[in-house]
N, C-alpha and C positions, 0 to 999 in steps of 0.2 A: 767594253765587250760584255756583253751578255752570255752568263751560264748557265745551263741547263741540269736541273739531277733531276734523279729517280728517287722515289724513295724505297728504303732496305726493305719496310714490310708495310704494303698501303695498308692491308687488314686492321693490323694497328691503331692507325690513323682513325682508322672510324669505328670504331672500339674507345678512344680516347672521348671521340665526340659523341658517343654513345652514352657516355657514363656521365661526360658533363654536364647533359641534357637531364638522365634520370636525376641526378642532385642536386639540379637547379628549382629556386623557390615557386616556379610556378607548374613545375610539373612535378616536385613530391607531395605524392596524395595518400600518402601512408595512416594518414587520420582516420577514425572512427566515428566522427562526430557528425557526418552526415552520410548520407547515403552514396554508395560505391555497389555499383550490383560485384564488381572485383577486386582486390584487393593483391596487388602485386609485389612480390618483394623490391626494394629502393633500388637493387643490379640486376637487371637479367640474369637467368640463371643460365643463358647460355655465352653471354657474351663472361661473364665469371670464369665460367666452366673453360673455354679457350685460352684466357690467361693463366689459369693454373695450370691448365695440359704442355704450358710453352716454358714453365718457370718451375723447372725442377728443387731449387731451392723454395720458392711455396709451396709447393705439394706436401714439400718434406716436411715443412712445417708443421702442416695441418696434420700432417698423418701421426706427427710424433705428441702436439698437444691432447690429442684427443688420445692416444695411448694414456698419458700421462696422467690426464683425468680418469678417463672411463675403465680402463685393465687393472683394476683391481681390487682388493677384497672389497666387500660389502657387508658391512656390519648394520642391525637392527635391532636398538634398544627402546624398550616400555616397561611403561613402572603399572600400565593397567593390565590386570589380570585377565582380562577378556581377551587379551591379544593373544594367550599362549597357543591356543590351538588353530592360530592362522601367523603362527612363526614363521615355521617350518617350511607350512605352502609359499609363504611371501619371500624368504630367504629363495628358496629351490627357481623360485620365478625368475627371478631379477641375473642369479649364478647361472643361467640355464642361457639366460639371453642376453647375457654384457657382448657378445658378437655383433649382435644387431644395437645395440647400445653403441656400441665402437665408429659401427658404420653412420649411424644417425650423426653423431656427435660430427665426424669427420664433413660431411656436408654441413654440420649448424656451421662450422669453421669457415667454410669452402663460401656457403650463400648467403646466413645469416639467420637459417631455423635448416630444420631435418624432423623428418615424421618417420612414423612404423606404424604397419596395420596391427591392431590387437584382437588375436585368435582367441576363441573362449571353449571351455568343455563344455558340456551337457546340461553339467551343474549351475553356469552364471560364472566361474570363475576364468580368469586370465590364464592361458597357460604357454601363449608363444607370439614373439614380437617377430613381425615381416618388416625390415627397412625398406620405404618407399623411393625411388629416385626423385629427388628432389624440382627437376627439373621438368617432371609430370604434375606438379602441386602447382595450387592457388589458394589461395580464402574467396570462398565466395561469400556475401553478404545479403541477406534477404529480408525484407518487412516480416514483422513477428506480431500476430496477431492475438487478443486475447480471447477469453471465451467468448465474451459477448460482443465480439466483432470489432473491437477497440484496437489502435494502434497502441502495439504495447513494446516499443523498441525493433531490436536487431537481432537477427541471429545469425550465427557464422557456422559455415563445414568448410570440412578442407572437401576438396576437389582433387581427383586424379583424372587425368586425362590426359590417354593415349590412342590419337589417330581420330577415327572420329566419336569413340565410347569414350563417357565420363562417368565418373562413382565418385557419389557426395557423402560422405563420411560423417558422423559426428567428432567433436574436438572432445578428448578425457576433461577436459579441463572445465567444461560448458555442462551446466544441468540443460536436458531438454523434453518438450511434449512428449507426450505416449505419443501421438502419431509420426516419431521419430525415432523409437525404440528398436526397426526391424534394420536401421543403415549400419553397415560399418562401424568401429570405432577405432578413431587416430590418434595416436601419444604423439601429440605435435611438439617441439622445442622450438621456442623462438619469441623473444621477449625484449625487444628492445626499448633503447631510450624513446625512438621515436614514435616505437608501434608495439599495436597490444601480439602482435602477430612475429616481426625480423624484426632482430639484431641489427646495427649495418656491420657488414662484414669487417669483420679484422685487418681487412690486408688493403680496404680505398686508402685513408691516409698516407702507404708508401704506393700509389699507383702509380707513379712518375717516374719512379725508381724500376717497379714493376718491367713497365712499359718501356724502358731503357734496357734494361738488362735482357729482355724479347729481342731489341734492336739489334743488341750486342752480339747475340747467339746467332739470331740475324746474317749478322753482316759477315760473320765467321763463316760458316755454313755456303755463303756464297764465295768466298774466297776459294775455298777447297773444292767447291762442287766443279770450278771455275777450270781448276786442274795447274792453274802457272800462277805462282803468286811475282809480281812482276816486283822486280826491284831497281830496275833502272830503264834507261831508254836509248840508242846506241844510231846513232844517224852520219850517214855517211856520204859526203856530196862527193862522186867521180867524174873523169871525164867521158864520154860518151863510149863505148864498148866498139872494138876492133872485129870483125868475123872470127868467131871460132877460141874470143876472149872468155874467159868465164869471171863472170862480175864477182865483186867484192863481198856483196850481200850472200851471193852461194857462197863465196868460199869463207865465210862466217857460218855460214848455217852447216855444212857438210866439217867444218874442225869443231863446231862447238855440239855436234852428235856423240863425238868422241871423249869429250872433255867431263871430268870428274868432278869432284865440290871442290869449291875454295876460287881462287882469280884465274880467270882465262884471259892469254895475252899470246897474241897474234901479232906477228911483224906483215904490212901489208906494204906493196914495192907501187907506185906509180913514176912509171917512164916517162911521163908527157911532161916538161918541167915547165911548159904553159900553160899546163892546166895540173895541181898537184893534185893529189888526195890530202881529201881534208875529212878529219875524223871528229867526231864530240859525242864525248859521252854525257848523256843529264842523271844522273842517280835521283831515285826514288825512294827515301828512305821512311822505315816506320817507327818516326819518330814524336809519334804520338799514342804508340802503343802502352807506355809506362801511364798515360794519363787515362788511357781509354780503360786497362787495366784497375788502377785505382777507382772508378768509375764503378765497374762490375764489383769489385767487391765491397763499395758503400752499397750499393743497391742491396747485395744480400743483406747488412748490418741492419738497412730499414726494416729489411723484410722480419727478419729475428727482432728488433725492438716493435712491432707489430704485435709480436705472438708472445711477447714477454720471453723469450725462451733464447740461454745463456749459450755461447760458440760454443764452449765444452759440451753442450747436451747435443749439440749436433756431431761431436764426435770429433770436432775441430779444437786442437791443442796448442793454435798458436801463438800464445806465449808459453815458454818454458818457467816453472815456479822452482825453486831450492827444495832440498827434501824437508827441510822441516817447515814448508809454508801450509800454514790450509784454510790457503784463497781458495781454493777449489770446493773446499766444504762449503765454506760460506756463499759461495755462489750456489750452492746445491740448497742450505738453510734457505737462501730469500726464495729460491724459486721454486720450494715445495711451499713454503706463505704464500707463494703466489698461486698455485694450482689448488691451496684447498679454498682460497677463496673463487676459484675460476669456476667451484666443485658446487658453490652457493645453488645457484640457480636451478641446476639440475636435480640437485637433493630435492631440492623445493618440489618443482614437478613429480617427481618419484613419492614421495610423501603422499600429497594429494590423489596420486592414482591410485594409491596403496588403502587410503581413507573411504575413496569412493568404491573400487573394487574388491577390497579384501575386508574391509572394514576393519582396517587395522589402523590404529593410532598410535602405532611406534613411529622413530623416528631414523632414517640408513643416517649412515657415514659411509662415504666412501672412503678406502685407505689412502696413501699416495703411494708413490715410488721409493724403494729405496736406492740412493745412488752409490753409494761407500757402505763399507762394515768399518762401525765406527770403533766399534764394541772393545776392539782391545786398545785402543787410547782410551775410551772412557774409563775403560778400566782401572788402566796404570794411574791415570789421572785418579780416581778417588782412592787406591792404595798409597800415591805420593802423598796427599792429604793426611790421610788416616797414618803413616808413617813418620810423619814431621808434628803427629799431633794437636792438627787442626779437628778431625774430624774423632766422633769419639766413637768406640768400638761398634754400641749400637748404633749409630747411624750408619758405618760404616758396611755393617749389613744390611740394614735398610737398602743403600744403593747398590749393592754388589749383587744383592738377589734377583734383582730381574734379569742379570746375566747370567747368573752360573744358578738355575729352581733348584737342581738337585744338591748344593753345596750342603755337608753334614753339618749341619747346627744344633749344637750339643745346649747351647748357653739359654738359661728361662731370662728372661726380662726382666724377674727380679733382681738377678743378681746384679750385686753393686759394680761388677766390675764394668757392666753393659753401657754407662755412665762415665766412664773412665778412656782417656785418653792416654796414647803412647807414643814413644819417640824412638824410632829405629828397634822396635820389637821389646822395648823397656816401660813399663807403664809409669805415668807421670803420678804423681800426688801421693801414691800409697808406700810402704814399708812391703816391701817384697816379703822377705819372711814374716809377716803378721798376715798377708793377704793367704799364703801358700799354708801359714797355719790354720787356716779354716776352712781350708779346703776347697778356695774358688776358682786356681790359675790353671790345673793339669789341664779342663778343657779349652781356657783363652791359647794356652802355650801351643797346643794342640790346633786352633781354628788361626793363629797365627802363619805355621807354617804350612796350612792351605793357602793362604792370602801369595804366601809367599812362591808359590808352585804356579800360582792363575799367569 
């Protein structure tokens, strides 16, 4: 016997063969090395754009790494003196526009690069980024000629185009002729392994998964829209009907109108004892939903090992830890290492614009997140220290100052005691009355039971 399906989402389907085609070795031409009058990213950015709209656990992603990197402080340091009087403007720039930074980043995520128009004053300077939709951009690629009519390589602009208008931009990144000085300028992102131009997106290697977890939501969605989730199938072979009989099947359907949750059971009477009623029930059970379930949430696991980014940061706490564990710190420890290295590429960029535009040769940082106030275990932590005697007085301030700036600190650094170690509020090595007689402990005894108050 031959069976016939449907499938849950054909779109899908050729969305799958879409993507296998763009990553296969004869049709990625992401290269640079000959001439492309276009230059595409490796995914469409609409067949992209579709998959994330269906997969609210990637959206989330994308939306929550690029918080992670781009929201937050921006710090810019130089040791050359010529930067001071374009701090100020470069810090006010970048503080003014991490929104449109947010939004870039979230598409590099999404397609594999993200752009913003760069607005200028009067003066030549930078003063407001426009994020582009990404899915209006191209690289386009053109013969670059020299003065004296020589082939003299490539040049590249981003391209926006919408409907039947295009605007060809210069790239920040690119020196280019005077006879290109009056186009637009683009703060392009996007760098990847295999192109001077896209990343491949974050989220192809769990595309399977992806496209599963689609299915899934899928095939849900149809069940409900369906209105009867059917769980069994009830067949009933009778003998032929008398005038004025009312069949079995009605009087099924008019008691099980009436009928509430749980087993319905009906006594049905057949007279004809040569022909009886004959009942069968078949059950339908979903007993594949615990598999189908597991299913769905390895699909998210990929999706989160894609984006480097730990369940807890999705807000998801399911494993319970003991109060004194902190697994939780240390998952926060690796994946802020991981975010200021995710933070590399983009500094990079930023720098460079900063160089060309501002003619500033400092260098940003961006902060990261903090996810815990660690501050009063580290605390207690280097007081337990300094109290058992390990840590000696001065050191012990040394660490304690960056928590508590205002703590009164009475004691010069000459003094011997600054050198000196204590055990439970007692100091180790010296004659308490010889030290007391020269007059150095009123302020240790005194910064003691500060220690003691924090």
């Amino acid at each position: 016997m031959k069976i016939n399906y449907a499938e849950i989402n054909p779109s899908l389907s050729i969305n799958k063969q879409q993507i296998r085609n763009a990553i296969s070795p004869e049709t990625f031409k992401l290269d640079t090395e000959g001439f492309h009058s276009v230059i595409q990213p490796l995914i469409p950015v609409n067949i992209a754009k579709n998959l994330i709209l269906q997969n609210a656990r990637l959206d989330k992603c994308i939306r929550i790494l690029a918080q992670d990197v781009i929201l937050n402080e921006f710090t810019f340091l130089s040791e050359n003196t010529n930067d001071d009087d374009q701090h100020e403007k470069v810090l006010n720039f970048w503080k003014n526009n991490v929104d449109e930074l947010n939004k870039q980043a979230q598409e590099y995520y999404s397609y594999g690069f993200g752009a913003s128009e760069v607005i200028f004053d009067e003066t030549g300077f930078p003063v407001k980024l426009y994020q582009i939709p990404s899915e209006t951009l191209f690289i386009s690629q053109e013969n670059h000629y020299g003065e004296f009519g020589q082939f003299d390589g490539y040049s590249y602009y981003a391209v926006q185009k919408v409907g039947a208008e295009s605007v060809k931009m210069r790239l920040s990144r690119f020196q280019y002729d005077e006879q290109d000085q009056d186009l637009p300028v683009c703060f392009w992102w996007g760098k990847g392994r295999t192109s001077e131009f896209y990343e491949i997106p974050y989220w192809l290697p769990a595309f399977n998964s992806i496209a599963a977890k689609v299915a899934l939501d899928g095939l849900n969605a149809k069940k409900i829209n369906e209105g009867n989730l059917l769980s069994g199938i009830l067949t009933i072979v009778a003998p032929p009907l008398k005038k004025g009989e009312v069949s079995a099947e009605d009087t099924l359907k008019s008691k099980m109108d009436d009928a509430g949750i749980g087993t319905f059971v009906l006594n049905l009477t057949q007279y004809d004892e040569d022909m009886p009623l004959d009942v069968k029930y078949i059950p339908i059970t979903e007993s594949n939903y615990d598999y189908l379930l597991q299913i769905s949430e390895s699909c998210d696991d990929d999706i989160l090992a894609c984006y480097s980014i730990p369940k807890i940061r999705m807000m998801n706490a399911s494993e319970k830890e003991s109060m004194n564990s902190n697994k939780s710190d240390v998952i926060y420890e690796v994946y802020t290492k991981s975010l200021e290295n995710e933070q590399m590429p983009f500094e990079k960029e930023i720098n460079k614009f900063n160089r060309k535009y501002f003619d500033y040769d400092g260098i940003v940082n961006i902060g990261v997140p903090i996810f815990a106030d660690k501050k009063e275990t580290e605390v207690k932590s280097i007081l337990s220290l300094f109290d058992k005697g390990i840590l000696t007085l001065g050191e012990t301030i040394k660490a304690i100052m960056p928590y508590y700036p205002d703590l009164n600190i009475n004691i010069n650094e000459n003094n011997p005691l600054f050198k000196e170690r204590y055990y439970n509020g007692r100091i180790l090595g010296f004659n308490t009355g010889n030290v007391n007689s020269i007059g150095f402990t009123g302020d240790v005894d005194e910064l003691i039971k500060q220690f003691q108050e924090l």
